[in-house]
Residue, then its C-alpha position, 0 to 999 in steps of 0.5 A: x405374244x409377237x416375236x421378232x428380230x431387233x438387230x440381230x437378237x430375239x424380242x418379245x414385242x408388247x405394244x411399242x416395246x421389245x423385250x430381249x429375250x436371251x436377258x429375259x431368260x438369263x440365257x436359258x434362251x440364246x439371242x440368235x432369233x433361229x433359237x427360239x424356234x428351235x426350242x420351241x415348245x420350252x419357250x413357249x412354256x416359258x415365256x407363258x410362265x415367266x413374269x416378264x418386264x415391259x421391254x424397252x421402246x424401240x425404231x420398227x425400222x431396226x426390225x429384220x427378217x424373223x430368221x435371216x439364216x433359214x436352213x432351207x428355202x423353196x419357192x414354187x414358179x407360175x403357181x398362178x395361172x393369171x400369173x403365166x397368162x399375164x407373163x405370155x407363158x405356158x401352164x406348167x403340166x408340173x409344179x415347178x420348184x425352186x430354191x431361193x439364197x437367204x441372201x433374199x430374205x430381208x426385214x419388213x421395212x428394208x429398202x429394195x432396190x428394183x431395176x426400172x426395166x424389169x420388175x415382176x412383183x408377186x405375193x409371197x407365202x411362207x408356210x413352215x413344215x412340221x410345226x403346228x401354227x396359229 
């Protein structure tokens, strides 16, 4: 089961087609992606259960961000040490951590815009708390 976020509405993804879930559901579940992770277990159970459509096709280019309203989002400076050795910096003797506005959270295909004089590009990691995951 793949979930995601198809302009603004959790889908169910089954091959090329997106199955909204809040119709699927008949509103048990609401369209806001945040949602269903907050009902999670009850979704699971659910969508484990339900007989579900096929979905409808859909453009992987009207996918989103999974949840483009995170409550909280932390990042974790210079956590490479090649990373501060290539930036000329000094090893951190403590983690430093910051916090990023979920303004900077975008969809898989979305278009960045990058400033040619000064980008540094890293691998980000998402780890969610509290939550076990597969």
């Amino acid at each position: 089961m793949r979930i995601a976020n198809l302009q603004g509405r959790a889908v169910l993804v089954q091959g090329g087609n997106a199955l909204d879930i809040a119709e699927a559901s008949e509103g048990r579940f609401g369209p806001a992606p945040r949602a269903v992770f907050e009902q999670w277990e009850a979704f699971t159970a659910w969508a484990g259960s339900a007989q579900l459509g096929e979905g409808v096709p859909f453009d992987e280019g009207q996918l989103d961000a999974p949840v483009t309203d995170p409550r909280q989002v932390f990042a974790i400076g210079l956590n490479y040490r090649d990373h501060a050795d290539e930036a000329k910096l000094a090893h951190p003797d403590d983690i430093i951590v910051f916090t990023k506005f979920p303004s900077s959270i975008d969809g898989p295909n979305a278009t960045v815009k990058l400033p040619s004089d000064r980008v540094d590009y890293e691998t980000e990691l998402v780890v969610v708390i509290g939550k076990q995951l597969h």
